[in-house]
N, C-alpha and C positions, 0 to 999 in steps of 0.2 A: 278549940284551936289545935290543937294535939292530933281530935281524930281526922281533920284537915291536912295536918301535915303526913302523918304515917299515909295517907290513902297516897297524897300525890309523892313519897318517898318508894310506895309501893309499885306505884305506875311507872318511875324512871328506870330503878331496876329490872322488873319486867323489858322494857324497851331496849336496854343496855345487853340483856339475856340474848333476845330475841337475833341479835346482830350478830351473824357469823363473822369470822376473821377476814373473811378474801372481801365481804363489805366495808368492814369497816376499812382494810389498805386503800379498797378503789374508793374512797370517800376520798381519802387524803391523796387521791391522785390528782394531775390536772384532768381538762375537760375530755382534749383530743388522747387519750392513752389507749392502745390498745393491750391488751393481756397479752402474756407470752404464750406460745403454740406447744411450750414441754423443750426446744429446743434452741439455741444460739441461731441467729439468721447469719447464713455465709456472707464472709463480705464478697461486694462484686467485686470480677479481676479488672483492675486496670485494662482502657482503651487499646493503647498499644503499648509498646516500646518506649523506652524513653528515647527522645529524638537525638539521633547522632549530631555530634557539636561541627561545626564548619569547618566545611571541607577545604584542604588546603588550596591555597591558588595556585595555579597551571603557571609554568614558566612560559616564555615568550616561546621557548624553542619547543615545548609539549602541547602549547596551544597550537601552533600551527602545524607540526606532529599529526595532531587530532584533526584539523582541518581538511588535511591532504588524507587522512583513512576518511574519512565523510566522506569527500569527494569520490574515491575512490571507490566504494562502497553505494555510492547514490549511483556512478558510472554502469559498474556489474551490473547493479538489477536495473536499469535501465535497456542493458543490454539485452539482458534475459528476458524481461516481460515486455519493453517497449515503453512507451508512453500513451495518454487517451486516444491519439491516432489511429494506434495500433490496436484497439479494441473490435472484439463482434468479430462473429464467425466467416464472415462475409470478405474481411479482411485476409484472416489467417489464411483462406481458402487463394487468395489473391498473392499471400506471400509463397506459400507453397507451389504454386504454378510457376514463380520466379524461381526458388531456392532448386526445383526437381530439373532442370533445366540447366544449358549451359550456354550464356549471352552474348551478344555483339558489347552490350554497353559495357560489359564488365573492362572491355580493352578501349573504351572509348577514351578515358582520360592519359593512359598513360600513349593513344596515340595521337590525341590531340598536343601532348609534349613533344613528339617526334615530329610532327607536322610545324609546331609554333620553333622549333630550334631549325626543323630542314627549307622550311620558307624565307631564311632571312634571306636580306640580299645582299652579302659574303659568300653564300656558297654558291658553287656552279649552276647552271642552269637545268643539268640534269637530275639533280636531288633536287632543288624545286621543283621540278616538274612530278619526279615520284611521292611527294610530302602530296602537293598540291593531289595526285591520284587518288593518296591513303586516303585522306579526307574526305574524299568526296565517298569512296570505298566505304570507310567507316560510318560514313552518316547515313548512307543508304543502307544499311546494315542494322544500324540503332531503328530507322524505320520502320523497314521490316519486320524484325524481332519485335517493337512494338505492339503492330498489325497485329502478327500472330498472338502473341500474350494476353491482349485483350480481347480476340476472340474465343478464344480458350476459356476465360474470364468469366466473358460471358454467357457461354456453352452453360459451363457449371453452377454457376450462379441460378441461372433460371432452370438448372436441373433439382436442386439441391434447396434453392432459397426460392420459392414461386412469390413468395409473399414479402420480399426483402424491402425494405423501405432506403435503402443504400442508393445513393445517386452513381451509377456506374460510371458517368464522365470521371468522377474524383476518385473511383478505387480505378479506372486505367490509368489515372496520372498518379495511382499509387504505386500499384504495382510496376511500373515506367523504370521510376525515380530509382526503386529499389532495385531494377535491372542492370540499371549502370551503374550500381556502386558496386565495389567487391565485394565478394563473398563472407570476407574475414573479418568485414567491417560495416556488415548487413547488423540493424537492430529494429527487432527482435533478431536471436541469434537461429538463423535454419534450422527446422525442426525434424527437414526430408534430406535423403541424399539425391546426389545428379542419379536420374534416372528412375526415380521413386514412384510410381504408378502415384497416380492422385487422384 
């Protein structure tokens, strides 16, 4: 019985020997542990910022403040770049033959005011009759200058664009429109001056 016991008192020992330190710790580890690499793993840095707390609310007189800079602000570049309208080369080329230029239309409104106060019928018959002239002056004028702009227009166009897919009716009734407004109040804002080779 004795030499039974010393043999198997001799085998646990041995087994107990045999077991380095870093096995026996990872024994008593759980399953998923991995060893450490010699160093601390950095912690990661926070996402962002911590999020600013809410923002105070806009009084009645800064809210609208703000509305009128917006507006303002949406007006300018409006002015500057135009709207979808005003896109494509075919266009620009259409507004610069207006802007280099100096028009009948640009006086069409302020003399269609002179004609609509010298027509009434208070005044003499002889300022009617000169109103009644201007008008007819000016419209034949607006014509005209039409005429010419869109063949201009179109000179360039098929010099410059052979391949344009631009329906020319609708850039003459663009370049038109932008004839008789003024100058100052053309948008996009003129890019050429009166007389700019183009």
């Amino acid at each position: 019985m004795s030499l039974f016991r010393r043999k198997s008192a001799n085998l646990v020992e041995e087994a107990t020997a045999s077991v380095t330190p870093e096995e026996e710790t990872s024994s008593a580890r759980p399953r998923g542990y991995t060893p450490a690499k010699g160093r601390e793993t950095p912690k990661r840095p926070t996402a962002g910022r911590r999020p600013a707390g809410p923002a105070k609310p806009l009084t009645k007189e800064e809210q609208r403040e703000r509305r009128r800079q917006l507006r303002a602000d949406a007006a300018a570049e409006f002015r500057r770049e135009g709207g979808p309208r005003d896109r494509g080369p075919e266009r620009l080329l259409a507004r610069n033959v207006v802007d280099s230029r100096r028009t009948v239309g640009t006086w069409f409104f302020g003399g269609a005011l002179v004609v609509l106060i010298g027509s009434n019928q208070a005044m003499p018959p002889v300022i009617q009759l000169v109103s009644n002239i201007l008008w007819g002056a000016l419209a034949f004028g607006v014509i005209v200058d039409s005429i010419l702009i869109s063949r201009k227009i179109k000179k360039l166009v098929r010099e410059r664009f052979p391949n344009t897919g631009q329906r020319m009716g609708s850039l003459y009734l663009y370049a038109i429109m932008r004839s008789i407004t003024f100058r100052r109040m053309r948008a996009p804002e003129p890019r050429v001056n009166i007389g700019d080779p183009i």
